[in-house]
C-alpha positions as CSV (number, residue, x, y, z in Angstrom):
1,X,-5.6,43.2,-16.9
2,X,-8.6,40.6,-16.5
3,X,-10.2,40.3,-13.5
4,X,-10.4,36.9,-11.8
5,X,-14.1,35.8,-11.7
6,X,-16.0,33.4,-9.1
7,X,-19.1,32.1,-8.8
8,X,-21.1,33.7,-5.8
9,X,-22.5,31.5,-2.9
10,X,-20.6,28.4,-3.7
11,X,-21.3,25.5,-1.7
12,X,-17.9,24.4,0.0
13,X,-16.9,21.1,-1.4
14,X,-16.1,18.3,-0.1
15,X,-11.8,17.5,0.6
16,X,-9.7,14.5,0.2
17,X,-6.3,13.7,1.4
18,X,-4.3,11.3,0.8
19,X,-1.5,9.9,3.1
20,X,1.2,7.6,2.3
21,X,2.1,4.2,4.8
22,X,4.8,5.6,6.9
23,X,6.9,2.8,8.2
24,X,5.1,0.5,9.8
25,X,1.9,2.5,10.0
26,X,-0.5,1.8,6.6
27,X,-1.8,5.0,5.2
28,X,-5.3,6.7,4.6
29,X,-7.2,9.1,2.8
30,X,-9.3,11.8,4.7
31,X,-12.4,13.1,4.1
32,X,-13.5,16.5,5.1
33,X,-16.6,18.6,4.6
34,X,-16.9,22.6,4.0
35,X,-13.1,22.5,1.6
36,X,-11.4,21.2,4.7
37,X,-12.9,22.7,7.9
38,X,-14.3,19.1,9.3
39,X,-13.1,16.0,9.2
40,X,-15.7,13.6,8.5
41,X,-13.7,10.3,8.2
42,X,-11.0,8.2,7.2
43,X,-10.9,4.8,5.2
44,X,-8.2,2.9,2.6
45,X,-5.6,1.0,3.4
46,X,-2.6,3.4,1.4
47,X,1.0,1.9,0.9
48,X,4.4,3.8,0.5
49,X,4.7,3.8,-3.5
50,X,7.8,1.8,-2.3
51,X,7.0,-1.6,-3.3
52,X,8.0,-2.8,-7.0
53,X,7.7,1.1,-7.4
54,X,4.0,1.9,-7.2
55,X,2.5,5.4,-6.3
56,X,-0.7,5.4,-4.3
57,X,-3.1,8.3,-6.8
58,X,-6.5,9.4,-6.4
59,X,-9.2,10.7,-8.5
60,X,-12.7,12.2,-7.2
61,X,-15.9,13.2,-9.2
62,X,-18.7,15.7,-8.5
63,X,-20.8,12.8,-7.4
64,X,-18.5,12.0,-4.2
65,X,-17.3,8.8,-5.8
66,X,-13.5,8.3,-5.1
67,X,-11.4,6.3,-7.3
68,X,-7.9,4.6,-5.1
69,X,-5.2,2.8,-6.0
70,X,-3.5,1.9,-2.6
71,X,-0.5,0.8,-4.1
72,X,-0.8,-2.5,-1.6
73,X,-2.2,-4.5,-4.4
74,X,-1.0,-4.2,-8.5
75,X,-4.0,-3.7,-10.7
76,X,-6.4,-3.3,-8.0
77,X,-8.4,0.2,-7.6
78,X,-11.0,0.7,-5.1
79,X,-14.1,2.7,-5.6
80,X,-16.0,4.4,-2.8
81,X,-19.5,6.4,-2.9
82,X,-21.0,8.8,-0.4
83,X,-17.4,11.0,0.4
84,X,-15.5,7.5,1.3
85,X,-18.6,5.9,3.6
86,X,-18.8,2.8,1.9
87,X,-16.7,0.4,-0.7
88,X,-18.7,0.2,-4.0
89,X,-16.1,-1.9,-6.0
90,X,-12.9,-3.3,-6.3
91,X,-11.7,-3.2,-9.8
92,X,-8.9,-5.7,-9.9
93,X,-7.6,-5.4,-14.1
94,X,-4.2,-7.2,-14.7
95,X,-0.5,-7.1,-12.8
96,X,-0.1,-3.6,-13.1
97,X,0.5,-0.3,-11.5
98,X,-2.2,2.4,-11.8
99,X,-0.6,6.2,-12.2
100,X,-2.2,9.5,-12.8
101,X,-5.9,8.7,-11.9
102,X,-8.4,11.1,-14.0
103,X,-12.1,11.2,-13.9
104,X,-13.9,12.8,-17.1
105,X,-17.0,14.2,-16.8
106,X,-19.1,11.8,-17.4
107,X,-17.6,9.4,-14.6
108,X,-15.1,7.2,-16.9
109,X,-11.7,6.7,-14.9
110,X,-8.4,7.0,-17.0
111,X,-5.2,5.8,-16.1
112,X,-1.4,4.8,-17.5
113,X,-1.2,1.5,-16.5
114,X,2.4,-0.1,-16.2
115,X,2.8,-4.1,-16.7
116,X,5.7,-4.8,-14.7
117,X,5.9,-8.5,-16.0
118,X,6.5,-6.7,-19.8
119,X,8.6,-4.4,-17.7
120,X,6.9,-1.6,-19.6
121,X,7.2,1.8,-18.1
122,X,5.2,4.2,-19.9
123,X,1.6,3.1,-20.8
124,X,-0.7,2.9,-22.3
125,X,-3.3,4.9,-21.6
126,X,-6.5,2.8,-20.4
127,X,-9.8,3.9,-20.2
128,X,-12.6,2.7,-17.5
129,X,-16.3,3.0,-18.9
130,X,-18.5,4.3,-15.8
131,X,-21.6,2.6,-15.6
132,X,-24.9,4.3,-14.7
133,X,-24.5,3.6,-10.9
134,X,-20.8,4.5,-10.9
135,X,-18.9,1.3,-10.8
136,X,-16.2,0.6,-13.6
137,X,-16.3,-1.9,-16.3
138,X,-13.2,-4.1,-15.6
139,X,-12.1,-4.4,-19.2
140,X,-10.8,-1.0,-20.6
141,X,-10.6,0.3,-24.0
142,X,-7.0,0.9,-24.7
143,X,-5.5,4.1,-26.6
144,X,-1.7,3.9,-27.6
145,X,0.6,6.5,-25.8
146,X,3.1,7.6,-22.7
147,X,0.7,9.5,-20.7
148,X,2.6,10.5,-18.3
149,X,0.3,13.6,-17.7
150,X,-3.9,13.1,-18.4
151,X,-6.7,15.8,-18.6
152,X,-10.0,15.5,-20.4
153,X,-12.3,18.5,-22.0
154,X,-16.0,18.8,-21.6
155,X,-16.9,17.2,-24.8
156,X,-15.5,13.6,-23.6
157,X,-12.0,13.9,-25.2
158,X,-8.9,12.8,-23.7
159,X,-5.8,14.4,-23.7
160,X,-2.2,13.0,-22.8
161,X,1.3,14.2,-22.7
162,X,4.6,12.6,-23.0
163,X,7.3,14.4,-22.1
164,X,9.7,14.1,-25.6
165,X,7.1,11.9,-27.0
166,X,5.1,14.7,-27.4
167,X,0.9,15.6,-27.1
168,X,-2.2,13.7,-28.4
169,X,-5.4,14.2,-28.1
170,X,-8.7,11.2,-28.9
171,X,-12.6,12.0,-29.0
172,X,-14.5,9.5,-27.2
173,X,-13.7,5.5,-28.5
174,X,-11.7,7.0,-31.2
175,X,-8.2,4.9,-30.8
176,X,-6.6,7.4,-33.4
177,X,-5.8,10.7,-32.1
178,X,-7.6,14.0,-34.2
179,X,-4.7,16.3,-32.6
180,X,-1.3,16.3,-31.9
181,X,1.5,18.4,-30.9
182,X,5.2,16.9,-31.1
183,X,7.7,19.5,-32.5
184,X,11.2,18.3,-32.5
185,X,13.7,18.6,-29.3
186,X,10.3,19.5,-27.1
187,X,8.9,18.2,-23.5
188,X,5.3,18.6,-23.2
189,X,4.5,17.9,-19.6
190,X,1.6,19.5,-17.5
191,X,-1.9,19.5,-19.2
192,X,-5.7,21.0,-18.3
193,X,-7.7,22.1,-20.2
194,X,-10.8,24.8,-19.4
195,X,-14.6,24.8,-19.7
196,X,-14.6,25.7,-23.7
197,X,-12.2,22.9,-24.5
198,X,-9.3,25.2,-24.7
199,X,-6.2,23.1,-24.0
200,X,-3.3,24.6,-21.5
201,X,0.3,22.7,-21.8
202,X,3.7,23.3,-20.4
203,X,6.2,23.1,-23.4
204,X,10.2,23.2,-22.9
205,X,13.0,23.3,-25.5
206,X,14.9,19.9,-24.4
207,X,18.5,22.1,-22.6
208,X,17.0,25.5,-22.7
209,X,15.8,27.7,-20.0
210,X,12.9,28.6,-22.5
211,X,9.3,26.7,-20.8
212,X,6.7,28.0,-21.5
213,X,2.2,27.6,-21.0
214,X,1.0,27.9,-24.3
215,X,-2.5,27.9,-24.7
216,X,-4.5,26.1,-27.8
217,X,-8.0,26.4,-29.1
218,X,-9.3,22.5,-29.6
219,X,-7.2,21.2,-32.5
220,X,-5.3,24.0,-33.0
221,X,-1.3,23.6,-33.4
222,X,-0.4,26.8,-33.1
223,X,-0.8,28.5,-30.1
224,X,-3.9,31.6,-29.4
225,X,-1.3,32.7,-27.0
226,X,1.3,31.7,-24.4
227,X,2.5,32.6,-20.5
228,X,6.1,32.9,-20.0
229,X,8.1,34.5,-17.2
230,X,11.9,34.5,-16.9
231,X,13.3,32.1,-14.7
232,X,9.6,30.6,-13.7
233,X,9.5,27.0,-14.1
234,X,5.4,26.0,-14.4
235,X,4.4,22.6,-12.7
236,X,0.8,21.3,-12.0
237,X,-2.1,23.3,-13.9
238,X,-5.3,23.5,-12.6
239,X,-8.5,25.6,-14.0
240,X,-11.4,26.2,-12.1
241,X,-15.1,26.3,-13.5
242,X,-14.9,29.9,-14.3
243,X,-11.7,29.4,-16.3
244,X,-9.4,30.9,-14.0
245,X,-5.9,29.5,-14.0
246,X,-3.9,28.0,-11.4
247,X,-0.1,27.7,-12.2
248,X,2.2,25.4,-9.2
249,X,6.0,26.4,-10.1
250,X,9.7,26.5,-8.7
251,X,11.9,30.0,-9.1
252,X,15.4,30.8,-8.1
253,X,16.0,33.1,-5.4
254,X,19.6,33.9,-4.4
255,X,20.8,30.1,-5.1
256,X,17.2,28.6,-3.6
257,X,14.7,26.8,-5.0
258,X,11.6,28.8,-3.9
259,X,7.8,28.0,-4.5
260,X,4.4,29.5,-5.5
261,X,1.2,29.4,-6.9
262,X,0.3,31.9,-9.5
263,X,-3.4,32.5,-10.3
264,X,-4.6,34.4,-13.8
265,X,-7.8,35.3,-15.0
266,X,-9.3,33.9,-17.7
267,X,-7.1,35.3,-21.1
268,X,-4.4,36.8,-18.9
269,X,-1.2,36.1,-19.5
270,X,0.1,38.4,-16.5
271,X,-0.8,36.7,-13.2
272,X,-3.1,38.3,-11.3
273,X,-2.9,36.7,-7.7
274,X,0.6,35.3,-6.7
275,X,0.6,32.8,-3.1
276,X,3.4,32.1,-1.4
277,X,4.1,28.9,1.3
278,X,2.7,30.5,4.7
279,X,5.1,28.5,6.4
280,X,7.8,30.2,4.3
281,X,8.8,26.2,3.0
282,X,7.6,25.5,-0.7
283,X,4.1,24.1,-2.0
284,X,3.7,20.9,-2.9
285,X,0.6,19.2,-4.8
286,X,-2.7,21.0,-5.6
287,X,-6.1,21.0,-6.3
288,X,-9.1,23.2,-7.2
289,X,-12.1,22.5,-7.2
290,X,-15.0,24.1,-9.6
291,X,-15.6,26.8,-7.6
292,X,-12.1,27.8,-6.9
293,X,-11.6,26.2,-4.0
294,X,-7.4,25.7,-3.5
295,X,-5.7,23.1,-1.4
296,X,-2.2,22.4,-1.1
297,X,0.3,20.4,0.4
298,X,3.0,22.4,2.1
299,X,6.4,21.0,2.9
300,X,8.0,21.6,6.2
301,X,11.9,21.1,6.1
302,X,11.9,19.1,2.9
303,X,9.4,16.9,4.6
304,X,6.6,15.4,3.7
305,X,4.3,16.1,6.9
306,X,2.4,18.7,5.4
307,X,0.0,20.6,6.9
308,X,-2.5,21.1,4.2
309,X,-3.9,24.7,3.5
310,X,-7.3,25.3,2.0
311,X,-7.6,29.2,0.5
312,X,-11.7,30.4,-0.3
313,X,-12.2,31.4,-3.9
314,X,-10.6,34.9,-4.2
315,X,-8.5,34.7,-0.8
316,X,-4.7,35.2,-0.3
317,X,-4.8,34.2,3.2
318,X,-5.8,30.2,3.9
319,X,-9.2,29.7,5.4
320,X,-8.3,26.4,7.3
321,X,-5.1,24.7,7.8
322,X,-5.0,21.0,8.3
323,X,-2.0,20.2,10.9
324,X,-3.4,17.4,12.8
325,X,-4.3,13.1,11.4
326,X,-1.6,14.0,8.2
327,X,0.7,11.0,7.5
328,X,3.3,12.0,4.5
329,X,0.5,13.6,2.5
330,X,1.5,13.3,-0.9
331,X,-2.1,14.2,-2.8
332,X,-5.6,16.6,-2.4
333,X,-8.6,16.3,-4.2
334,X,-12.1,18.0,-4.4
335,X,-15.1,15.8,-4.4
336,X,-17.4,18.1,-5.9
């Protein structure tokens, strides 16, 4: 079996949480130095992703520029530089509600953006040019799809998944996609892709138990190979700089819905690190950063109160656990 590989001396990055308005109390996001271990600050005003049924997201790029859509205000995503320290921009577009927040690496901000006054429900997928000193241009260019899932490779492309509608994939300002995956009665879902462009999607024959990661060179249709395991349902993928895989997925267990996070080496199809709650709950949302960094969002009776655990690259056992300032914590991200 392959080993999983890290990159020595990493520099801890820097942690973001994001905490939904609970009642009457607006929410935040939190920013932490060394992946977790200090709190530095917090700023935003978050809402409750109750209101005309918006969902606060964040995005964060190696730069330390965070990208927020509160969810107090349609169309209307704040950018702030330095780890949260200051506002840069307010990007108000149109009457719409920003979802799955994605940064590519080279600072444009992607998004599905909902009109509500079209009542439109699933796209399309929007594109934020970054300019040099990392502010948005307000007009984006527009690609046709139902995103519902966005991930971008290291050449600039864009991929996004659809559930039934199936996968496409666009090089940069190319409105007609080079690559797509759509076979009949199939739900593509979950999408990353790793540091050679290799694409990673979840794929699930429409009433079957039969999901499955299959993993795709760039273009490909067919798939170089695929993960499966019985009775394993895969959620949120995640790959770290080294190409190390990070798999968030439900199970069965005597009539309960159980949680983990499975960790393979680059090629594996076996995982090679399996985590489990530590609260002996379920895992929530996740997020690695470069290095391998992990953070996730726990659930404590099927609440939304967190804590938060941060594991080192390599480690089974969390390095810091974040139990104090959390307001239904709903999202993590790295900043570098």
């Amino acid at each position: 079996m392959p080993n999983i590989v890290h990159r020595a001396n990493s520099t801890p990055p820097t942690l973001y949480v994001l905490n939904e308005q609970g009642g009457n109390a607006v929410g935040w996001v939190s920013a932490y130095s060394d992946a977790g271990a200090t709190f530095a600050r917090q700023f935003g005003n978050v809402g409750n992703g109750e209101v005309k049924d918006q969902n606060p997201n964040m995005a964060a790029n190696s730069s330390g520029n965070l990208y927020l859509y509160t969810a107090k205000h349609l169309g209307q995503v704040l950018v702030y530089k330095k780890y949260g320290a200051s506002l840069q921009q307010t990007l108000q577009f149109q009457k719409g509600d920003f979802s799955k927040l994605t940064v590519g690496a080279d600072g444009n901000l992607f998004a599905m953006v909902t009109n509500f006054k079209k009542r439109k429900t699933s796209g399309p997928l929007q594109e934020f040019t970054a300019n040099r000193n990392g502010t948005l241009q307000a007009q984006p260019f527009r690609r046709v799809a139902v995103p519902y899932y966005i991930a971008t490779d290291a050449m600039g492309d864009v991929g996004a998944a659809g559930g039934l509608n199936g996968f496409f994939a666009w090089t940069k300002k190319s409105k007609k996609p080079f690559w797509k995956l759509n076979a009949a009665n199939t739900l593509y879902t979950s999408i990353a892709f790793d540091r050679s462009n290799n694409l990673y999607v979840v794929q699930q024959v429409v009433n079957s138990s039969a999901v499955a990661i299959d993993v795709y060179a760039r273009g490909a249709t067919t798939p170089t190979y695929s993960i499966t395991n019985n009775g394993y349902v895969p959620g949120q993928l995640a790959l770290d700089a080294a190409g190390n895989l990070y798999v968030g997925g439900y199970y069965e267990n005597s009539g309960t819905i159980k949680s983990n996070i499975s960790i393979y080496a680059p090629g594996a199809s076996i995982p090679n690190t399996v985590l489990q709650a530590p609260s002996g709950t379920e895992f929530d949302y996740m997020a690695v950063s470069s290095a391998g960094y992990l953070a996730v969002i726990e659930n404590v009776n099927s609440t939304f109160s967190g804590p938060v655990v941060v594991y080192d690259p390599g480690a089974t056992v969390p390095s810091t656990t974040i139990s104090t300032l959390l307001q239904d914590p709903r999202q993590v991200a790295f900043g570098n």
